[in-house]
C-alpha positions as CSV (number, residue, x, y, z in Angstrom):
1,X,88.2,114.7,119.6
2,X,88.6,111.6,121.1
3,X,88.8,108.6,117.8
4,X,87.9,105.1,118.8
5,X,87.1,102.6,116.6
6,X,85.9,98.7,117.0
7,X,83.2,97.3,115.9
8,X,82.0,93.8,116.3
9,X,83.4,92.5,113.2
10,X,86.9,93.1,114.5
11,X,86.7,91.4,117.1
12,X,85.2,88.4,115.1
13,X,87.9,88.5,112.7
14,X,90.6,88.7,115.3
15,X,88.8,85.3,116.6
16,X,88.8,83.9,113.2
17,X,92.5,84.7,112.2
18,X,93.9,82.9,115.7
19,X,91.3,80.0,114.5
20,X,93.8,79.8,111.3
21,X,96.9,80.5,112.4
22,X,98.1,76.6,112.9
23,X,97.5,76.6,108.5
24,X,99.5,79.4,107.3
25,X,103.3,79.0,106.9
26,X,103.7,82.8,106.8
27,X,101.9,86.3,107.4
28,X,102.1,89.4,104.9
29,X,101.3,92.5,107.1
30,X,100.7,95.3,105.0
31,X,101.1,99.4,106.4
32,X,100.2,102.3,104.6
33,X,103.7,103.7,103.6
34,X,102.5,107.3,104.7
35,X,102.5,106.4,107.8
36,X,104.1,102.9,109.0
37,X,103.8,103.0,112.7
38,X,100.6,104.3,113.1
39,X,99.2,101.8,110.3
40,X,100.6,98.9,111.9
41,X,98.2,97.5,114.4
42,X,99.7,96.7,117.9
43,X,97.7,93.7,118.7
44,X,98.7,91.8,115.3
45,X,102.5,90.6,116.9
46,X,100.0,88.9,119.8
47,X,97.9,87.7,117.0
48,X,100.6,86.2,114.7
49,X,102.7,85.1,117.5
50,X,106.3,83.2,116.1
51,X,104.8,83.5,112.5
52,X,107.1,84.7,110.1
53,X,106.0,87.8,109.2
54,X,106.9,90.3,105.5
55,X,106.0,93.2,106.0
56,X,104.8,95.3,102.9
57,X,104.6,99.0,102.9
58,X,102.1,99.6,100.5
59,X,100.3,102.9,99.2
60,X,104.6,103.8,98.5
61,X,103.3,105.9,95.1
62,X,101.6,108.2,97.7
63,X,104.3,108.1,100.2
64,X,107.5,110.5,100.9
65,X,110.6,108.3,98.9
66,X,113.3,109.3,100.9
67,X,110.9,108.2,104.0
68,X,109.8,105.1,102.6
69,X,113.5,104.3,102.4
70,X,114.4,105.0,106.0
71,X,111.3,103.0,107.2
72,X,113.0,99.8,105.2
73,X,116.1,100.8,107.2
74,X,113.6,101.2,110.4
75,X,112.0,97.3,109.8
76,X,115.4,95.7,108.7
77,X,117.0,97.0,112.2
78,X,114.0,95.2,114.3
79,X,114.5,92.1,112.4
80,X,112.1,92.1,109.4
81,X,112.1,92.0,106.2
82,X,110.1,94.8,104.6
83,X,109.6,96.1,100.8
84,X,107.7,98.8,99.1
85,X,104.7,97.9,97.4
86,X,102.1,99.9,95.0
87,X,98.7,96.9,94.7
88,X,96.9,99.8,93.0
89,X,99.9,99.7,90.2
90,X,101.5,97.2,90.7
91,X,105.0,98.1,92.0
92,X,106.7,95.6,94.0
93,X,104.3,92.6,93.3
94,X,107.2,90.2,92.4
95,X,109.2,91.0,95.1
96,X,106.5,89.2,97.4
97,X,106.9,85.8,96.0
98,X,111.0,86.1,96.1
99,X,110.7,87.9,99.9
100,X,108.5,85.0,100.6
101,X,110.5,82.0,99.4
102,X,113.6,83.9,101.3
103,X,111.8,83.5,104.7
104,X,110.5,80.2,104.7
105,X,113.7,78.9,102.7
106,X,114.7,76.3,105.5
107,X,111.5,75.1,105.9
108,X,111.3,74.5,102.1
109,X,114.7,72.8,102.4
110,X,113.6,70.1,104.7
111,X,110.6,69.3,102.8
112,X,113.0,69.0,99.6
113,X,115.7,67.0,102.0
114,X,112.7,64.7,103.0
115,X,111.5,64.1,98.8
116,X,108.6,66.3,99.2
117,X,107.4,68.5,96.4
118,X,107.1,71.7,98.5
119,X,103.3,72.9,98.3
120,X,102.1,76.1,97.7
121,X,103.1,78.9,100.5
122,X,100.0,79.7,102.5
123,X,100.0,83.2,103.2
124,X,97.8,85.4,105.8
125,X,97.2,88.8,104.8
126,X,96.5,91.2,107.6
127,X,96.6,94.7,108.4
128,X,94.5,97.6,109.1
129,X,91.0,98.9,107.1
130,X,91.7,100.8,103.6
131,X,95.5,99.8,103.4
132,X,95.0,97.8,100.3
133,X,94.6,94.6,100.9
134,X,92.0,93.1,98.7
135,X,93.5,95.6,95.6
136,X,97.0,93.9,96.6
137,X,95.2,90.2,96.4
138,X,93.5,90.9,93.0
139,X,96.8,92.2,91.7
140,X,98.5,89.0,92.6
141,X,95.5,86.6,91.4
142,X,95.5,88.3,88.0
143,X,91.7,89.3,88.2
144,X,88.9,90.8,90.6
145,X,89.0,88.4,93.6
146,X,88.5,90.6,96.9
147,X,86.2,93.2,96.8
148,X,87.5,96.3,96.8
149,X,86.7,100.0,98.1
150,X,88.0,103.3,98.5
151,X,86.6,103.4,102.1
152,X,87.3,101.0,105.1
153,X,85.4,97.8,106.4
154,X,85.0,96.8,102.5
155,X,86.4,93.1,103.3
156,X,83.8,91.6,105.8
157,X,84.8,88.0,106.3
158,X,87.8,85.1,105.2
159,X,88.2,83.6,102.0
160,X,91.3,81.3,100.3
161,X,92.7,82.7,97.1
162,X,95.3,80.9,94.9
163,X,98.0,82.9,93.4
164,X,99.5,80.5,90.5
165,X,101.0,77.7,91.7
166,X,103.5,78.8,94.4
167,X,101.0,80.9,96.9
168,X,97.7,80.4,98.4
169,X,96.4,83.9,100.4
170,X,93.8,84.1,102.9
171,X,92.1,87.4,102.7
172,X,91.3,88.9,106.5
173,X,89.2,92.3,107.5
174,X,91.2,95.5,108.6
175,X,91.6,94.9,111.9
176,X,92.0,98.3,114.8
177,X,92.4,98.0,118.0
178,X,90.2,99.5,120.7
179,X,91.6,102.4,121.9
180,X,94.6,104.9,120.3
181,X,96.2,105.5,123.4
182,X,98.3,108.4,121.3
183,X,95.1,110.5,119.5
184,X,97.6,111.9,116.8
185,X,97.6,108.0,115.5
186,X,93.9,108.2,115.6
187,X,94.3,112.1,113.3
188,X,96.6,110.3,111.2
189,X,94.9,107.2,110.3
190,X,91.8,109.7,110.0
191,X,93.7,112.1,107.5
192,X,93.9,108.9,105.3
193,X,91.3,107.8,105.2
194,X,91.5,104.5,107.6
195,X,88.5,105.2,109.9
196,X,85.1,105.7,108.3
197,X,84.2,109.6,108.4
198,X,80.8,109.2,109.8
199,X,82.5,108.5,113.2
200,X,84.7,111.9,112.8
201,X,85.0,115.8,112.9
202,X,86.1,116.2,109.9
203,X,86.7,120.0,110.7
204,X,89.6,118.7,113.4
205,X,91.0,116.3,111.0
206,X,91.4,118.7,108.5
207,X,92.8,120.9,111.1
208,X,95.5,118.1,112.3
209,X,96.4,117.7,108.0
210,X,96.9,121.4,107.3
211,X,99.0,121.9,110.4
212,X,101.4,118.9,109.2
213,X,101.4,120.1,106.0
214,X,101.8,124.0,106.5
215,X,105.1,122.4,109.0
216,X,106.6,119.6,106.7
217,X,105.2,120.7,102.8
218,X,104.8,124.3,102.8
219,X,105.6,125.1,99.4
220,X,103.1,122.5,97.9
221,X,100.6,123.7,100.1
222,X,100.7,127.3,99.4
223,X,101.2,126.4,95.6
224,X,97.9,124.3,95.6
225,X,95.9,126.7,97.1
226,X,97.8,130.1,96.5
227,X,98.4,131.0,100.0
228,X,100.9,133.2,99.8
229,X,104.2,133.9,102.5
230,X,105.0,131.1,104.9
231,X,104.0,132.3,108.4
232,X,106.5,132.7,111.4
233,X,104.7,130.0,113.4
234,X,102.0,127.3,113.3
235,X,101.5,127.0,117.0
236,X,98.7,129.7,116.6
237,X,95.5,127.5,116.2
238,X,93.7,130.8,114.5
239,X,96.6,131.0,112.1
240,X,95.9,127.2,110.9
241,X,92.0,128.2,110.6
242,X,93.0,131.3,108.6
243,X,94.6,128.8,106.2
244,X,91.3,126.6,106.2
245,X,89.3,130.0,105.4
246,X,91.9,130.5,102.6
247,X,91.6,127.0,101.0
248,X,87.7,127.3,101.3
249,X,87.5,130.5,99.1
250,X,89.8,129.1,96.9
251,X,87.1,125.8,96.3
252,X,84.8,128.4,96.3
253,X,83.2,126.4,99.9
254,X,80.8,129.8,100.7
255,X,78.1,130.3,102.6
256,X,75.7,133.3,102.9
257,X,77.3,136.8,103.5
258,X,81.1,135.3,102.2
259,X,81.4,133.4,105.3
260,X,83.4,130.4,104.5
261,X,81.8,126.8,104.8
262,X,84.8,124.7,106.7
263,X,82.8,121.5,106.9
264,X,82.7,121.5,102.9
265,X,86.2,122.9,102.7
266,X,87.6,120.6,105.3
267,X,85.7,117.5,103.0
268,X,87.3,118.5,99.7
269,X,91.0,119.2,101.4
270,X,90.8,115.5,102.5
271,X,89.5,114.1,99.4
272,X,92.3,116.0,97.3
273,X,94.7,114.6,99.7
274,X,93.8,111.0,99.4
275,X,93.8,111.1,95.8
276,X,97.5,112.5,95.6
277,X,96.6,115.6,94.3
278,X,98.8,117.1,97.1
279,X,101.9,115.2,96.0
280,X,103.3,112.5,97.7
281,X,103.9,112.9,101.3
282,X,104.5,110.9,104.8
283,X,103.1,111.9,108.2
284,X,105.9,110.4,110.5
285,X,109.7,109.2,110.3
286,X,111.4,106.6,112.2
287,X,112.6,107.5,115.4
């Protein structure tokens, strides 16, 4: 299955965020923390330019800790400053004024050395569909700002939102690019729930997830779904099926004469996955 995802709204918004670039003094790039790389859009360093950039690796209370840690190492090694974030809870929400201040401290101290009152920072949020950017916003404002969505493309156009006195954020689409030149991003981004799922096979998705998981998180797997022994080797495609047949007759997902229904099983895997019923996980590690 070949994913590929760009509608027209994209491109508008990449359009719109060059358009704005020359009034923000900084921009706050926010990755799913399950999977940094792959959540992080190629084209936004084009896009952004020289901008100084924090980068925010959000969704952490879903994410592998010990990863989440090494990807901070990973960021702080190329140069940027990155923290761990939780919009939905909270986590990490005063760390973004502090981070912010950091960066843009000598531009602060000229406008101090000059007698100005400093204004509000003017911050660009960007990043990719369904990584939480309007849940982070509405954290940060205090109340429901940014529409919000457990799905992506829920943020359809630009709007300026204060943040007390010391930020002003400017609220973007999820922006992805037009092609995935590597088709396990695409998987990945699919597993969680980044691309919409009327554009996938949600059969091979589910397939990609169960092979990662039977791989990296065995034991949760098998506990979940009462799978029994670990086998030998995942390589076997037919093996990873079995394991789909098994979690479908454990959701009771049945069709006539016991077959099982993988469509429906392959739907509620993914949906229990995305809500963190499956623990807290990471589908990649730095390099």
């Amino acid at each position: 299955m070949t994913i590929q995802w760009f509608p027209g709204h994209m491109t508008r918004a990449r359009r719109q965020i060059e358009a704005k670039l020359s009034l923000i003094d900084l921009a706050i790039e926010l990755l799913d923390a399950r999977l940094p790389l792959s959540s992080r859009n190629p084209m936004i360093g084009d896009i952004l330019k020289d901008k100084p950039r924090l980068i925010l690796l959000n969704k952490s209370d879903l994410a592998d800790p010990e990863m989440t840690k090494k990807w901070i190492d990973y960021f702080r090694e190329e140069g940027h400053t990155a923290i761990e974030t939780d919009s939905s809870g909270g986590r990490g929400m005063k760390d973004i004024s502090i981070q912010a201040k950091l960066l843009l401290q000598e531009k602060i101290d000229r406008q101090i050395a000059k007698g100005m009152n400093p204004r509000a920072i003017r911050a660009l949020i960007v990043g990719i569909p369904n990584v939480g950017k309007s849940t982070l916003i509405n954290r940060l404002a205090g109340k429901s700002i940014a529409e919000t969505g457990d799905r992506p493309g829920v943020t359809k156009g630009q709007q300026w939102i204060k943040v007390g006195k010391e930020m002003e954020l400017l609220d973007t689409p999820g922006i992805l690019w037009p092609k995935f030149e590597d088709q396990n991003v695409g998987m990945k981004l699919a597993v969680t729930g980044a691309i919409k799922e009327d554009v996938l096979n949600v059969e091979e998705v589910t397939f990609f997830a169960i092979k990662y998981f039977a791989e990296h998180y065995w034991g949760r797997l098998s506990e979940r779904f009462v799978l029994g022994e670990r086998p030998e080797t995942f390589d076997d495609a037919d093996e990873i099926v079995r394991i789909m047949e098994g979690i479908g007759r454990k959701r009771g997902c049945l069709m006539s004469g016991g077959r099982v229904d993988l469509q429906k099983a392959s739907i509620l895997f993914l949906r229990e996955l995305r809500a963190g019923k499956m623990g807290r996980f990471s589908l990649e590690e730095p390099f």
